[in-house]
C-alpha positions in Angstrom: 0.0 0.0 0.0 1.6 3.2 -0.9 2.0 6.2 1.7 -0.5 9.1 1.1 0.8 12.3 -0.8 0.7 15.6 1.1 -0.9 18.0 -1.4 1.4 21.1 -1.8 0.3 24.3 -0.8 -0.3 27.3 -2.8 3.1 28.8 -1.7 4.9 25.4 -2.4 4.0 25.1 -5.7 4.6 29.2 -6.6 8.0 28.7 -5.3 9.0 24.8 -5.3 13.4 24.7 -6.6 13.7 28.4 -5.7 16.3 29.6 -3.6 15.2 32.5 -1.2 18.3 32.6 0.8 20.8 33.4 -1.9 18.4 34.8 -4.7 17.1 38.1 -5.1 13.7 38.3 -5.9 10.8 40.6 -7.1 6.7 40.6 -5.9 4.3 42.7 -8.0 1.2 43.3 -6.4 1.7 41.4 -2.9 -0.3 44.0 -1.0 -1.3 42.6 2.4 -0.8 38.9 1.3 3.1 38.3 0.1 3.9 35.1 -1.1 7.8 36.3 -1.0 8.8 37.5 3.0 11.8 39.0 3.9 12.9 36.5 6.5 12.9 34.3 4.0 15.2 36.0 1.8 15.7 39.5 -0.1 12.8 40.9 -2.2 11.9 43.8 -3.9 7.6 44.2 -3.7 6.9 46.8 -6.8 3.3 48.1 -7.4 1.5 50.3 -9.0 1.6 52.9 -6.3 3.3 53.3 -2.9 2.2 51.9 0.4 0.3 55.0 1.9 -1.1 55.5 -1.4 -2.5 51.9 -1.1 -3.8 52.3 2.5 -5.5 54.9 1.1 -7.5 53.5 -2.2 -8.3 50.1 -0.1 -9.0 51.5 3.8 -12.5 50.6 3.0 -11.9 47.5 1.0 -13.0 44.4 3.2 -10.9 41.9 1.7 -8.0 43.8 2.1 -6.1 44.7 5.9 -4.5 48.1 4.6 -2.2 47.4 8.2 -0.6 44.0 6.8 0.0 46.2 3.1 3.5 45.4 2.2 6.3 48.0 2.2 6.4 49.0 -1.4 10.5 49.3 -2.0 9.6 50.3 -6.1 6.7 52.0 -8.1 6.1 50.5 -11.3 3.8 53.1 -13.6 4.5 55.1 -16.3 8.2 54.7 -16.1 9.8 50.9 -17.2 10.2 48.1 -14.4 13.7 48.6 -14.9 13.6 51.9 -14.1 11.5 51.8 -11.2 14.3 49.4 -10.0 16.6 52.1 -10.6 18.7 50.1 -13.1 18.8 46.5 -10.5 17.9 42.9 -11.8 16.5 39.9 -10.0 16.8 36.5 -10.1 12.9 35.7 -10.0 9.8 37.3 -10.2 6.6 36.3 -8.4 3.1 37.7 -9.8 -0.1 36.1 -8.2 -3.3 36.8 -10.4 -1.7 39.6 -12.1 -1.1 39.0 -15.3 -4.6 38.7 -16.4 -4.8 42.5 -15.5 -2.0 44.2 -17.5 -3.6 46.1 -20.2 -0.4 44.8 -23.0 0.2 41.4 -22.3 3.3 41.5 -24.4 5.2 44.5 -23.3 4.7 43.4 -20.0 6.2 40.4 -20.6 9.0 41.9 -22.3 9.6 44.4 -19.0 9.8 41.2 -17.0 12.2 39.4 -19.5 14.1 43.2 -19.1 15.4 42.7 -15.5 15.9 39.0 -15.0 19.4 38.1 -14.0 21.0 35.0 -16.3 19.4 31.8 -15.4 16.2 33.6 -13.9 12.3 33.1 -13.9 8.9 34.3 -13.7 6.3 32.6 -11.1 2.6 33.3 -12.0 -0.5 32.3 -10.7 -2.7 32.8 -13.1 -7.0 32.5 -12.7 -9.0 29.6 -14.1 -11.8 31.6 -16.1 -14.2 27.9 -15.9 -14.3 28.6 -11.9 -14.4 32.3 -11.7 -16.5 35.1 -12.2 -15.2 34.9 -15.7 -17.3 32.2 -16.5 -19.0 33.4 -19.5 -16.5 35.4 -21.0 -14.4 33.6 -24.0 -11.0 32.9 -23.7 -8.5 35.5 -24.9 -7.4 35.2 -28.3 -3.7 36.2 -30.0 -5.7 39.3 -32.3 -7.0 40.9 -28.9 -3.1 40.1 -27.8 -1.1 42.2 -31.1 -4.2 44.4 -31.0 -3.0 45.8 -27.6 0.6 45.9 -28.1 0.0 47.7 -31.8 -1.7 50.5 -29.7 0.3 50.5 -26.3 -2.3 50.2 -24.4 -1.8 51.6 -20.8 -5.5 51.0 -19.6 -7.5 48.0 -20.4 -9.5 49.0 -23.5 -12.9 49.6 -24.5 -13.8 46.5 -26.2 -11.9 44.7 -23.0 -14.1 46.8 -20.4 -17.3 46.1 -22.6 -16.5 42.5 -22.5 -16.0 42.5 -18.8 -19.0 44.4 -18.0 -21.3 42.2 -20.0 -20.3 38.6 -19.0 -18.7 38.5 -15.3 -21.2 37.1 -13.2 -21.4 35.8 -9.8 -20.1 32.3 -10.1 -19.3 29.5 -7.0 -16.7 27.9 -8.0 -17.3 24.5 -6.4 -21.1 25.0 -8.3 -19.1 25.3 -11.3 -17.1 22.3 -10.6 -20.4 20.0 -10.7 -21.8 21.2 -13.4 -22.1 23.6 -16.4 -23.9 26.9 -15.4 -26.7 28.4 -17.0 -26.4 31.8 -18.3 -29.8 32.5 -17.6 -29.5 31.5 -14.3 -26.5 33.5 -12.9 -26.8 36.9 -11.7 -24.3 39.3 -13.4 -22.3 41.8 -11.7 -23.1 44.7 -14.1 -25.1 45.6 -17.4 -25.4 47.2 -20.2 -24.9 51.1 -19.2 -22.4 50.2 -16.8 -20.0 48.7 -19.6 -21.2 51.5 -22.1 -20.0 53.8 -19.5 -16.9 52.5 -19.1 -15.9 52.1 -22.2 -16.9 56.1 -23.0 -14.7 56.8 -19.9 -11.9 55.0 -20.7 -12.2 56.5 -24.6 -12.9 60.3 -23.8 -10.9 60.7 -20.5 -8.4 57.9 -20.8 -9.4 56.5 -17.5 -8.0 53.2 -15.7 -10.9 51.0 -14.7 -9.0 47.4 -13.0 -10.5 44.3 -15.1 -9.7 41.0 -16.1 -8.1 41.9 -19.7 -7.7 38.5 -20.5 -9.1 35.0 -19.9 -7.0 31.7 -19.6 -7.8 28.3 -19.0 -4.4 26.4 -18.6 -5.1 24.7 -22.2 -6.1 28.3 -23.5 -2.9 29.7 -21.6 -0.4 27.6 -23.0 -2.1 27.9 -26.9 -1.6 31.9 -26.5 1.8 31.3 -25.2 2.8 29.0 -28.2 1.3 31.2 -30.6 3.5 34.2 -28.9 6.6 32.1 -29.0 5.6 30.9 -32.8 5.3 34.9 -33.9 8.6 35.8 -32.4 7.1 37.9 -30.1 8.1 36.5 -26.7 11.1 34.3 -25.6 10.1 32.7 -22.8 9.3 29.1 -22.5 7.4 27.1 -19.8 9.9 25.5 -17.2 7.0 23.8 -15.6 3.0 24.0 -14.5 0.5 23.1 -11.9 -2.6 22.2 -13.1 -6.2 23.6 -11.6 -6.9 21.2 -9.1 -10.2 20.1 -8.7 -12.8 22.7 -6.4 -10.0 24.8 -7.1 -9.9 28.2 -9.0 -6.3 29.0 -9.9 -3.6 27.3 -11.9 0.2 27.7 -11.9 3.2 28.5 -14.1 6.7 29.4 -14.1 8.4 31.1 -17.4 12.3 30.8 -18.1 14.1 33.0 -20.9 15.1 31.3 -23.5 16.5 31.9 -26.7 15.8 28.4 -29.1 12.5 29.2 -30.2 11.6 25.8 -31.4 12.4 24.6 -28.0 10.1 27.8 -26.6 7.7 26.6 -29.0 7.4 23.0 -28.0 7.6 23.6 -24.2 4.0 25.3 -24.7 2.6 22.4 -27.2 3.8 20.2 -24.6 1.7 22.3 -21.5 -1.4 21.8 -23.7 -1.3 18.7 -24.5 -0.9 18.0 -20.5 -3.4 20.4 -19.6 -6.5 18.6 -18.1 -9.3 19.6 -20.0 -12.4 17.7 -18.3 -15.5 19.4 -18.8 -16.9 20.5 -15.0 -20.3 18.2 -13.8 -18.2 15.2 -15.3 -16.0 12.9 -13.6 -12.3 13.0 -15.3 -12.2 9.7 -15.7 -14.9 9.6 -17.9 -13.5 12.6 -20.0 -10.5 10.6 -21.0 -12.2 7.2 -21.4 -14.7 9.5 -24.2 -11.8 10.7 -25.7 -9.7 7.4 -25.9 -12.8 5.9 -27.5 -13.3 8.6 -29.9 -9.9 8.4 -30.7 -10.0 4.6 -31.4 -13.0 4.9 -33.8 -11.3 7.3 -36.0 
């Protein structure tokens, strides 16, 4: 009889062959709940503003205990990363459902590829969109990707905050695990004249409003990154992956530079081939024994 395995925690599988001791490395967006702490090693924590300015925008915010907010040692805005680290590189970088909020995926990217120290790596945790409030939306696609980058977006865009508005609803994501949702039946977290509005204020005034700007699954995740890698337009390849484990919400992946682009290439063809891709309200099993038969019959 074989021993039971201890499932790894979220923190274990974010950081599992990293070295804090002797490695430097960098938290975006940690606010009050830090993955990286300084007893366990030295880290930068950038965001978007500094610490009293964050007090400030979340003292009223329930999920958020504006006295646990993080020390912020860099601001990361309209200047570079690099030069909100004021020139310095890391050897990893930790981002924990954050990446689905940068307005251009791909020059963000690049900014983290832009300070990495020889050998380094990028941690994310990324949201599962088929357990979220993201439910209904579809999954990002590479046009919406080069559409962003071609105009440099610094806010999430109109056609991103329409899409946001429209289709976010309130989803439980153990509900979502048992079975498919109906559309009809979920309540939505905003309508029409709130998206229209949005959109009009991020056209006419240029305003920030903080969405999801894009929508992965892990199978959706790694067919945007291969597509990237394919175009030339990142060179960062997929060291390794945790899948979204069941009743779970979240999925995780760590990025490493790299320069062979076939090898970049393949590393994502290989995540989505390994990516589960049950349907939710059917046991796995039976997902795979479908698709072995249908498979067979060809």
């Amino acid at each position: 009889m074989s021993a039971c395995r201890t499932p790894l925690t979220r923190k274990q599988k974010l950081l599992a062959g990293l070295d804090q001791k002797s490695s430097l490395g960098l938290e975006i967006g940690a606010l009050c709940r830090p993955f990286l702490l300084r007893d366990d090693g030295p880290v930068i924590y950038v965001d978007h503003a500094n610490t009293q300015t964050l007090r400030g925008k979340y003292q009223n915010d329930p999920n958020v205990n504006v006295d646990a907010i993080v020390d912020v040692d860099a601001v990361w805005g309209a200047n570079t990363l690099l030069q909100a680290l004021g020139g310095r590189h890391v050897d990893y970088v930790v981002a924990s459902h954050v990446v689905e909020h940068v307005p251009d995926l791909i020059a963000w990217l690049h900014e983290l590829r832009s300070v990495l120290n020889p050998g380094g790596e990028v941690r994310l945790i990324v949201p599962d969109k088929r357990f979220t409030f993201d439910y209904f939306r579809e999954e990002t696609r590479i046009a919406a990707v080069l559409h962003s980058n071609l105009v440099g977006a610094r806010v999430p865009q109109p056609q991103v905050l329409i899409d946001y508005c429209i289709n976010v609803a309130k989803v439980d994501c153990a509900s979502a695990w048992r079975a498919p949702l109906d559309p009809f039946a979920v309540e939505r977290h905003h309508n029409l004249d709130t998206a229209l509005g949005v959109a009009q204020d991020c056209m006419h005034n240029g305003a920030y409003h903080d969405v999801h700007c894009w929508v992965f699954s892990p199978r959706s995740f790694a067919r945007l990154f291969r597509e990237m890698a394919e175009l030339g337009l990142i060179d960062f390849a997929c060291g390794n992956f945790f899948d979204t484990e069941r009743n779970d919400m979240e999925f995780f992946v760590s990025l490493k530079p790299s320069n062979d682009k076939s090898e970049t290439v393949e590393s994502w063809r290989r995540m989505e081939t390994q990516a589960r891709d049950d349907a939710p309200g059917r046991p796995f099993w039976k997902t795979r024994r479908a698709l072995r038969f249908a498979v067979q019959r060809c």
